[in-house]
N, C-alpha and C positions, 0 to 999 in steps of 0.2 A: 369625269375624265379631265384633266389637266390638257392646254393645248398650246404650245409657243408658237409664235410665226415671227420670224425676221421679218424687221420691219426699218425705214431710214427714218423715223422719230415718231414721239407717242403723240395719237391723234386718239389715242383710245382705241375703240372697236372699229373707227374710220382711218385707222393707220394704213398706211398703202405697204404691201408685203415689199419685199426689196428683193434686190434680182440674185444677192446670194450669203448664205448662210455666215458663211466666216467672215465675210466683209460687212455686216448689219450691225449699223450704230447701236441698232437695239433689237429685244424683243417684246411681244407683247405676251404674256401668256394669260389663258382664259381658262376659267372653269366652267366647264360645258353645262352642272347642274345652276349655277348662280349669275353664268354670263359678265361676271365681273373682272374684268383687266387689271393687269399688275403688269406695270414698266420695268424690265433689268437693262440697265446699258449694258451692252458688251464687253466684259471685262477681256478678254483675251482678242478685244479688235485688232492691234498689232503683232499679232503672230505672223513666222514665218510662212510661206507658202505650203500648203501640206501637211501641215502641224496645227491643225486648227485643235483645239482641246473643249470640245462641246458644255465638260460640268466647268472649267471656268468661265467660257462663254457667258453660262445660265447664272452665272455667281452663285451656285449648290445650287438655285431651282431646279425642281422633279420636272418632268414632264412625261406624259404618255403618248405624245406624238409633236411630230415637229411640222411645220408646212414652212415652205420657203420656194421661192422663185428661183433658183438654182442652187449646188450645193455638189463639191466636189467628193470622190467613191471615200478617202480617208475621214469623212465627218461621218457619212453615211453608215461605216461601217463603226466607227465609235458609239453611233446615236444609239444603234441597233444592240450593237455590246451591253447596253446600258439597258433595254429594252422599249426604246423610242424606235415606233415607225414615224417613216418620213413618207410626206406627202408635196406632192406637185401644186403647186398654188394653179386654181384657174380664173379664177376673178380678184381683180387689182386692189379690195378692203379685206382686212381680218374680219369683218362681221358677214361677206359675204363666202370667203373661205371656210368658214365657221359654219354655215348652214350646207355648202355644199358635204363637207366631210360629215356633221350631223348625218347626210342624206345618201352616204357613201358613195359620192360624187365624183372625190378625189381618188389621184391614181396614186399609190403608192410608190414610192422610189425604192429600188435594189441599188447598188452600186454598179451596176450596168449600164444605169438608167444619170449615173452623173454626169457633170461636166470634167474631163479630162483634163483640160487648158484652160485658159482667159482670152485665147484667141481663137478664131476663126472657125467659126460655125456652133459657138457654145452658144448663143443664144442670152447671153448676162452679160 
Protein backbone atom coordinates (compact mmCIF):
# COMPACT_ATOMS: atom_id res chain seq x y z
CA UNK A 1 0.00 0.00 0.00
CA UNK A 2 1.08 3.41 -1.10
CA UNK A 3 0.71 6.13 1.75
CA UNK A 4 1.14 10.22 1.31
CA UNK A 5 1.17 12.51 4.26
CA UNK A 6 1.60 16.35 3.76
CA UNK A 7 4.38 17.38 5.18
CA UNK A 8 6.24 21.31 5.40
CA UNK A 9 9.70 19.52 3.93
CA UNK A 10 11.50 16.28 3.32
CA UNK A 11 13.07 14.92 6.38
CA UNK A 12 12.38 11.51 5.18
CA UNK A 13 10.30 9.26 7.41
CA UNK A 14 11.16 12.09 10.28
CA UNK A 15 9.29 14.70 8.16
CA UNK A 16 6.75 16.47 10.57
CA UNK A 17 3.03 16.11 8.96
CA UNK A 18 1.78 19.79 8.35
CA UNK A 19 -1.33 21.14 9.54
CA UNK A 20 -3.01 21.06 6.09
CA UNK A 21 -3.33 19.30 2.95
CA UNK A 22 -3.61 21.93 0.27
CA UNK A 23 -1.14 24.23 1.83
CA UNK A 24 1.82 21.40 2.24
CA UNK A 25 5.08 22.36 0.56
CA UNK A 26 5.26 18.61 0.09
CA UNK A 27 4.54 15.23 0.40
CA UNK A 28 6.10 12.29 1.41
CA UNK A 29 4.68 9.07 0.21
CA UNK A 30 5.69 5.62 1.58
CA UNK A 31 5.33 2.01 0.51
CA UNK A 32 4.15 0.38 3.48
CA UNK A 33 5.78 -3.11 1.99
CA UNK A 34 9.47 -1.38 1.47
CA UNK A 35 9.25 1.60 3.85
CA UNK A 36 10.99 3.66 1.40
CA UNK A 37 9.91 7.61 0.91
CA UNK A 38 9.66 9.48 -2.22
CA UNK A 39 9.46 13.50 -2.04
CA UNK A 40 6.67 15.28 -4.48
CA UNK A 41 6.75 19.04 -3.92
CA UNK A 42 3.29 20.41 -4.28
CA UNK A 43 2.69 21.20 -7.55
CA UNK A 44 -0.73 22.77 -7.22
CA UNK A 45 0.57 24.73 -3.80
CA UNK A 46 -1.03 28.08 -5.20
CA UNK A 47 -4.30 27.15 -5.87
CA UNK A 48 -7.40 29.10 -5.16
CA UNK A 49 -9.13 28.37 -1.94
CA UNK A 50 -11.38 25.31 -2.47
CA UNK A 51 -10.08 24.35 -5.56
CA UNK A 52 -7.37 22.41 -4.21
CA UNK A 53 -6.85 19.58 -7.25
CA UNK A 54 -5.26 16.56 -5.16
CA UNK A 55 -3.73 14.39 -8.68
CA UNK A 56 -1.84 17.73 -9.34
CA UNK A 57 -0.97 18.13 -6.00
CA UNK A 58 0.74 14.38 -6.01
CA UNK A 59 2.24 15.41 -9.57
CA UNK A 60 0.27 11.85 -11.06
CA UNK A 61 1.56 9.93 -7.78
CA UNK A 62 -1.11 7.09 -6.87
CA UNK A 63 -1.69 6.76 -3.46
CA UNK A 64 -4.03 4.45 -1.42
CA UNK A 65 -4.43 6.74 1.60
CA UNK A 66 -3.66 10.22 2.46
CA UNK A 67 -2.88 11.17 6.27
CA UNK A 68 -2.72 14.99 6.91
CA UNK A 69 -2.99 17.25 9.95
CA UNK A 70 -5.95 18.96 8.50
CA UNK A 71 -7.73 19.12 5.12
CA UNK A 72 -10.71 20.75 3.87
CA UNK A 73 -14.46 18.57 2.75
CA UNK A 74 -13.67 19.64 -1.30
CA UNK A 75 -10.04 17.73 -1.10
CA UNK A 76 -11.67 15.05 1.00
CA UNK A 77 -14.08 14.36 -1.32
CA UNK A 78 -11.75 14.48 -4.60
CA UNK A 79 -9.11 12.13 -2.57
CA UNK A 80 -12.16 9.71 -2.03
CA UNK A 81 -13.38 9.99 -5.86
CA UNK A 82 -9.98 8.85 -6.66
CA UNK A 83 -10.12 6.07 -4.08
CA UNK A 84 -7.85 7.53 -1.29
CA UNK A 85 -9.05 7.26 2.21
CA UNK A 86 -7.92 10.09 4.33
CA UNK A 87 -6.72 9.77 7.56
CA UNK A 88 -6.26 12.15 10.77
CA UNK A 89 -2.50 12.47 11.67
CA UNK A 90 -2.01 11.74 15.52
CA UNK A 91 1.61 11.79 16.03
CA UNK A 92 3.78 14.88 14.75
CA UNK A 93 6.46 12.13 12.08
CA UNK A 94 5.40 10.21 9.00
CA UNK A 95 7.23 7.20 10.44
CA UNK A 96 5.08 7.43 13.55
CA UNK A 97 1.81 7.95 11.46
CA UNK A 98 2.93 5.14 9.53
CA UNK A 99 2.82 2.55 12.25
CA UNK A 100 -0.09 3.88 13.88
CA UNK A 101 -2.30 3.40 10.51
CA UNK A 102 -0.18 0.07 10.05
CA UNK A 103 -1.99 -0.67 13.51
CA UNK A 104 -5.29 0.85 12.48
CA UNK A 105 -4.77 3.55 14.92
CA UNK A 106 -5.83 6.33 12.69
CA UNK A 107 -9.24 7.72 12.46
CA UNK A 108 -10.43 8.08 9.08
CA UNK A 109 -11.80 11.44 7.71
CA UNK A 110 -15.36 11.90 5.90
CA UNK A 111 -16.00 15.24 4.77
CA UNK A 112 -17.87 15.93 7.99
CA UNK A 113 -14.90 15.39 9.76
CA UNK A 114 -13.15 18.67 7.66
CA UNK A 115 -12.00 21.94 8.22
CA UNK A 116 -14.78 24.32 6.88
CA UNK A 117 -12.62 27.66 7.41
CA UNK A 118 -8.97 28.84 8.10
CA UNK A 119 -10.40 30.60 11.14
CA UNK A 120 -11.60 30.00 14.38
CA UNK A 121 -11.83 26.78 15.85
CA UNK A 122 -10.34 24.81 12.83
CA UNK A 123 -7.48 23.64 14.66
CA UNK A 124 -4.62 24.30 11.57
Amino acid sequence: MKVGFAVHSDQGIESKVYDHFGSAPAFIIVDTATKDPLTVNNKDLNHVHGACNPIMALDGHSVNAMVVGGIGSGAINKLNAMGVKVYAAAAPTVKENLGLLIENKLQELSPLDACRSHQGGCGH
